[in-house]
FIBAFI-594106 format. One record per atom (N, C-alpha, C, O, CB): residue in one letter; residue number from 1; x, z, y. Coordinates in Angstrom, 2 decimals. Glycine has a CB too. Example, Ala and Ser with C-alpha at 12.3 -4.5 7.8 and 13.67 -1.06 7.14 Angstrom:
! FIBAFI-594106
 type seq       X       Z       Y
    A   1   13.19    7.80   -5.69
    A   1   12.30    7.80   -4.50
    A   1   13.20    7.80   -3.30
    A   1   14.24    8.46   -3.32
    A   1   11.31    9.05   -4.47
    S   2   12.85    7.08   -2.25
    S   2   13.67    7.14   -1.06
    S   2   12.90    7.87    0.03
    S   2   13.41    8.04    1.14
    S   2   14.08    5.72   -0.60
//
This chain:
! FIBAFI-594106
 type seq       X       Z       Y
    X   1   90.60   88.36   71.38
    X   1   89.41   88.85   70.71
    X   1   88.76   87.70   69.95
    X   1   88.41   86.74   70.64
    X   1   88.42   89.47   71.73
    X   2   88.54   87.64   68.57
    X   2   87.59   86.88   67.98
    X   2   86.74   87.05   67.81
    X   2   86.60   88.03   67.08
    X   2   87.63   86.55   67.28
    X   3   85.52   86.39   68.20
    X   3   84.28   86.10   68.13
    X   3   83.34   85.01   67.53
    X   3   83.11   83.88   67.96
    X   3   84.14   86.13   69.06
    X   4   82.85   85.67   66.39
    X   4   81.94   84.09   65.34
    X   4   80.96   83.78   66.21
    X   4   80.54   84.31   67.23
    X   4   80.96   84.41   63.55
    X   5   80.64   82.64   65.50
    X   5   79.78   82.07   65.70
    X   5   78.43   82.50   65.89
    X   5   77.55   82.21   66.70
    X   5   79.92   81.46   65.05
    X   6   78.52   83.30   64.87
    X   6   76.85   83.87   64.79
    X   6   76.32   85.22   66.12
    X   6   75.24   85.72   66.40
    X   6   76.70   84.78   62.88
    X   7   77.71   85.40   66.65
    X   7   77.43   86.45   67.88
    X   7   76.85   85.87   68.93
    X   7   75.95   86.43   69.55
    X   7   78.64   87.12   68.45
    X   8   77.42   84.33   69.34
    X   8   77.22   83.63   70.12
    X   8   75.54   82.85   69.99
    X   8   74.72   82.51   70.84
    X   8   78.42   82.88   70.03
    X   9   75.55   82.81   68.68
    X   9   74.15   82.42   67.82
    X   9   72.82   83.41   68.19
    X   9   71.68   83.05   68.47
    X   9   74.48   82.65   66.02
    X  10   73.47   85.03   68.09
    X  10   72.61   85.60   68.20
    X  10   71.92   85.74   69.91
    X  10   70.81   85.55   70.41
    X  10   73.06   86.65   67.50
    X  11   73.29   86.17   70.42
    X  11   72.83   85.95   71.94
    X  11   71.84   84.88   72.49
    X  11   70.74   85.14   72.98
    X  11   73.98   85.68   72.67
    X  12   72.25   83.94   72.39
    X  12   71.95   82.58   72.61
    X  12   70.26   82.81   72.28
    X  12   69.56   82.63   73.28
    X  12   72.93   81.40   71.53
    X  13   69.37   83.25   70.81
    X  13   68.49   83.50   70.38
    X  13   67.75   84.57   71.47
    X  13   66.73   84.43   72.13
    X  13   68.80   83.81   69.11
    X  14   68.56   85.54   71.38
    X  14   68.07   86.47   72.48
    X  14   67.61   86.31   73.99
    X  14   66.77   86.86   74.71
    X  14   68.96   87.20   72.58
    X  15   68.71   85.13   74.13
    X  15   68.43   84.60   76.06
    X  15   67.29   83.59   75.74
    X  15   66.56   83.46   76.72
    X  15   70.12   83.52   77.14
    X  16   67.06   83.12   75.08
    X  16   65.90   82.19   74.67
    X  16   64.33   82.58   74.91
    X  16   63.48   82.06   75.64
    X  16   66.06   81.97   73.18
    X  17   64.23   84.10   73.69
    X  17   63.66   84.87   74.03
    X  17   62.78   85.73   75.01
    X  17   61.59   86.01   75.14
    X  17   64.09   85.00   73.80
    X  18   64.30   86.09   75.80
    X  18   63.71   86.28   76.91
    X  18   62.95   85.45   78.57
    X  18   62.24   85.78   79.51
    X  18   64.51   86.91   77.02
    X  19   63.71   84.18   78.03
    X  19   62.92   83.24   79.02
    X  19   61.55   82.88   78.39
    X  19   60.61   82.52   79.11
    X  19   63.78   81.81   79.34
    X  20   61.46   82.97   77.19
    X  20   59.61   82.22   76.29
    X  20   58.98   82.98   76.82
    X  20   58.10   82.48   77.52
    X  20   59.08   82.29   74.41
    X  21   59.06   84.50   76.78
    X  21   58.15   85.43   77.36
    X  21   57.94   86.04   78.80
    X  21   57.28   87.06   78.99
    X  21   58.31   86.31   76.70
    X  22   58.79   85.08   80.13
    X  22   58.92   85.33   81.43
    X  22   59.52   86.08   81.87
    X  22   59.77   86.14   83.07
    X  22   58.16   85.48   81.89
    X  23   60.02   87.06   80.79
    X  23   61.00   88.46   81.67
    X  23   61.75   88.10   82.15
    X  23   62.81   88.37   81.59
    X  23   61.72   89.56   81.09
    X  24   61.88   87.33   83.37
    X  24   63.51   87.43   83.96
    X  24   63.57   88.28   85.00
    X  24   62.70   88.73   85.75
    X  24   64.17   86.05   84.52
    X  25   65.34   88.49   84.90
    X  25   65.47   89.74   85.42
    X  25   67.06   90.27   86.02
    X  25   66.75   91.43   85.73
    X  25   64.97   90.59   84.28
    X  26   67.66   90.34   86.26
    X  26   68.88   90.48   86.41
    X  26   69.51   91.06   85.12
    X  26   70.56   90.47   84.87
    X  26   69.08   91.22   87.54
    X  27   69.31   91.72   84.50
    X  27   69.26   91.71   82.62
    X  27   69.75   90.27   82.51
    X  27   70.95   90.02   82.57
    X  27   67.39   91.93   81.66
    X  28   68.98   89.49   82.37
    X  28   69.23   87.93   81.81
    X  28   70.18   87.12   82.65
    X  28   70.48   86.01   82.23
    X  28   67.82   87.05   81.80
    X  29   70.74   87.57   83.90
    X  29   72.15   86.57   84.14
    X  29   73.18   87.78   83.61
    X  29   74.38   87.51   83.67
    X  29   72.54   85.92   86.15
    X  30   72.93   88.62   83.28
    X  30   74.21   89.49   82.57
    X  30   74.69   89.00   81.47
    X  30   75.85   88.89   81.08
    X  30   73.91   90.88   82.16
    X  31   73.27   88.60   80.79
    X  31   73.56   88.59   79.28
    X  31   74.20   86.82   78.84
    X  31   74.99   86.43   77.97
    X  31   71.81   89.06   78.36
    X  32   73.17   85.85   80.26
    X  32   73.74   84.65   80.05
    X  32   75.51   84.68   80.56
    X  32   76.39   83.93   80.15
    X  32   72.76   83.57   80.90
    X  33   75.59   85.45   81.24
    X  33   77.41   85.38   81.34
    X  33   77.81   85.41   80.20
    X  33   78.65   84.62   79.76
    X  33   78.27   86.56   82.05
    X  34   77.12   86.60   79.35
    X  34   78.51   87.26   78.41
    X  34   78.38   85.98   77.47
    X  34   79.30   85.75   76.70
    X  34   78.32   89.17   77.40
    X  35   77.12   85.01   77.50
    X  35   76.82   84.04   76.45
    X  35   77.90   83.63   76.53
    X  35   78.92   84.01   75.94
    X  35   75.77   83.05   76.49
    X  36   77.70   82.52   77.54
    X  36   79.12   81.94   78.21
    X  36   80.33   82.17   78.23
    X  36   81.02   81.20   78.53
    X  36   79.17   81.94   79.19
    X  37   80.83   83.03   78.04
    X  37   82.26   83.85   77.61
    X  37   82.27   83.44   75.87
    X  37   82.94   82.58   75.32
    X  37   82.14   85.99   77.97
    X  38   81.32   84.33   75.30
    X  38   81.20   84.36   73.71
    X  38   81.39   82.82   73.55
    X  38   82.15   82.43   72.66
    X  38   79.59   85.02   72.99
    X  39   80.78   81.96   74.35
    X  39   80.50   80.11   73.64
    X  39   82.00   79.77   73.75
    X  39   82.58   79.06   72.93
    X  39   79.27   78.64   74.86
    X  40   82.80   80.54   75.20
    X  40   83.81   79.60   75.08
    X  40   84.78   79.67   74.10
    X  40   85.64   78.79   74.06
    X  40   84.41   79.55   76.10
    X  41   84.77   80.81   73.08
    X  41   85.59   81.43   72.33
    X  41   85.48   81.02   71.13
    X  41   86.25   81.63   70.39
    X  41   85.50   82.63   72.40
    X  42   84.61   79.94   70.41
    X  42   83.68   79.53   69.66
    X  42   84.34   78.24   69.24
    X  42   85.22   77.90   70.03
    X  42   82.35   79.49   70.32
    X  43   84.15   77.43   68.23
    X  43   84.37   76.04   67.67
    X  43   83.34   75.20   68.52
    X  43   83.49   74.00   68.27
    X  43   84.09   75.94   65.94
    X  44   82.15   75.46   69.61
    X  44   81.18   74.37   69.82
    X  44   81.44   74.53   71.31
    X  44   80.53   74.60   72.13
    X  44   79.52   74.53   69.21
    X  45   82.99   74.60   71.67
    X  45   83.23   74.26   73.21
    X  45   83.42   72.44   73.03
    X  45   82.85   71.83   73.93
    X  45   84.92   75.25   73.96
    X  46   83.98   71.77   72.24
    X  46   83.70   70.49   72.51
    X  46   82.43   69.87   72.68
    X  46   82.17   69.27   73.72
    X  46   84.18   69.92   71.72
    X  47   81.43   70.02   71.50
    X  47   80.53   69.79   71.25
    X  47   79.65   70.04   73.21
    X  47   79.02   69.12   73.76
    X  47   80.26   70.69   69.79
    X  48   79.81   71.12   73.71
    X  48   79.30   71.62   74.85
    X  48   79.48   70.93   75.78
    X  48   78.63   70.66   76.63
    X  48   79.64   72.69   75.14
    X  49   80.83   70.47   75.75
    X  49   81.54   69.87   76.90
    X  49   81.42   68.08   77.02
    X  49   81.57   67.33   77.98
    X  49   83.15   70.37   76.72
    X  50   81.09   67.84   75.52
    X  50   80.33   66.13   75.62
    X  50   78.87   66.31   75.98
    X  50   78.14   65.35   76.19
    X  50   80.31   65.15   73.95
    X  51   78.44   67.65   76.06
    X  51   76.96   67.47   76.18
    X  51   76.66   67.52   77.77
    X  51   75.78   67.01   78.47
    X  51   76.11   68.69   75.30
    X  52   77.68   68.30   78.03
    X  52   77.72   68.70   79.63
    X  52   78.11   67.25   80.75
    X  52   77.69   66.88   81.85
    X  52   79.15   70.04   79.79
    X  53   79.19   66.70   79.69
    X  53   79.63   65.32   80.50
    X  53   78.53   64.25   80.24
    X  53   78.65   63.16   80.80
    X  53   81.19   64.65   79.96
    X  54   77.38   64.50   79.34
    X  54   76.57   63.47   78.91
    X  54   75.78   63.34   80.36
    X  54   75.73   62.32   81.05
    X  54   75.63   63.85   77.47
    X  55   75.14   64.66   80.66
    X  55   74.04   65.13   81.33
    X  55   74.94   64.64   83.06
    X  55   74.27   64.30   84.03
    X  55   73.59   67.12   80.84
    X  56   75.96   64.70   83.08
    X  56   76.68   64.53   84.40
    X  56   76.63   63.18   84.71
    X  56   76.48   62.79   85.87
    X  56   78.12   65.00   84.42
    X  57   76.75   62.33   83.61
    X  57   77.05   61.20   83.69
    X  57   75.60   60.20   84.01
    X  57   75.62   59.19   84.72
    X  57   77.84   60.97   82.42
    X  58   74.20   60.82   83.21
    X  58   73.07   60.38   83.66
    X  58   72.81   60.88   84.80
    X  58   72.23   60.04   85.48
    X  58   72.14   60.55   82.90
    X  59   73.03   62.25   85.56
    X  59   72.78   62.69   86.61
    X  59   73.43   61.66   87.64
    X  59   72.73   61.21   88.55
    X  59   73.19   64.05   86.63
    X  60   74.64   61.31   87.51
    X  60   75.59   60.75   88.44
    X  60   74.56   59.37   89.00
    X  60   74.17   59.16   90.14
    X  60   77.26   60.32   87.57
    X  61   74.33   58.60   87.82
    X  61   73.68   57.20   88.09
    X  61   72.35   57.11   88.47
    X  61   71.83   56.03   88.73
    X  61   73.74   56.39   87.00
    X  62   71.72   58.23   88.53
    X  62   69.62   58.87   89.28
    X  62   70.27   58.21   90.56
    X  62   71.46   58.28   90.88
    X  62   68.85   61.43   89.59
    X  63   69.21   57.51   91.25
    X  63   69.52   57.18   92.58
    X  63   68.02   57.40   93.21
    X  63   66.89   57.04   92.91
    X  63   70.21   55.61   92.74
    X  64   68.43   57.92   93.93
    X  64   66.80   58.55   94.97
    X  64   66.65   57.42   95.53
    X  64   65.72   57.24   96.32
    X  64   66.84   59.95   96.38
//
């Protein structure tokens, strides 16, 4: 299945959305799955995955 960018764009806008205005809800881990599916299908899984190893890598070195 191909999926642009802009589906993933739109979702993404939408889950945003719904966290600015407090609705959470079991609605919103549905929709963040399908995000997550749509992102991986996408040109900005690298981009994701240096951002993800960025955040791991400052997490790793926090020392309580």
């Amino acid at each position: 299945m191909l999926v642009s960018m802009s589906a993933a764009l739109l979702l993404g806008l939408l889950i945003w959305f719904l966290l600015r205005i407090r609705y959470l809800s079991w609605v919103d881990t549905l929709l963040c799955g399908a995000f997550g599916f749509l992102l991986a299908k996408t040109v900005a899984v690298p981009f994701v995955q240096t951002v993800l190893d960025g955040v791991n890598g400052f997490l790793g070195q926090l020392r309580f």
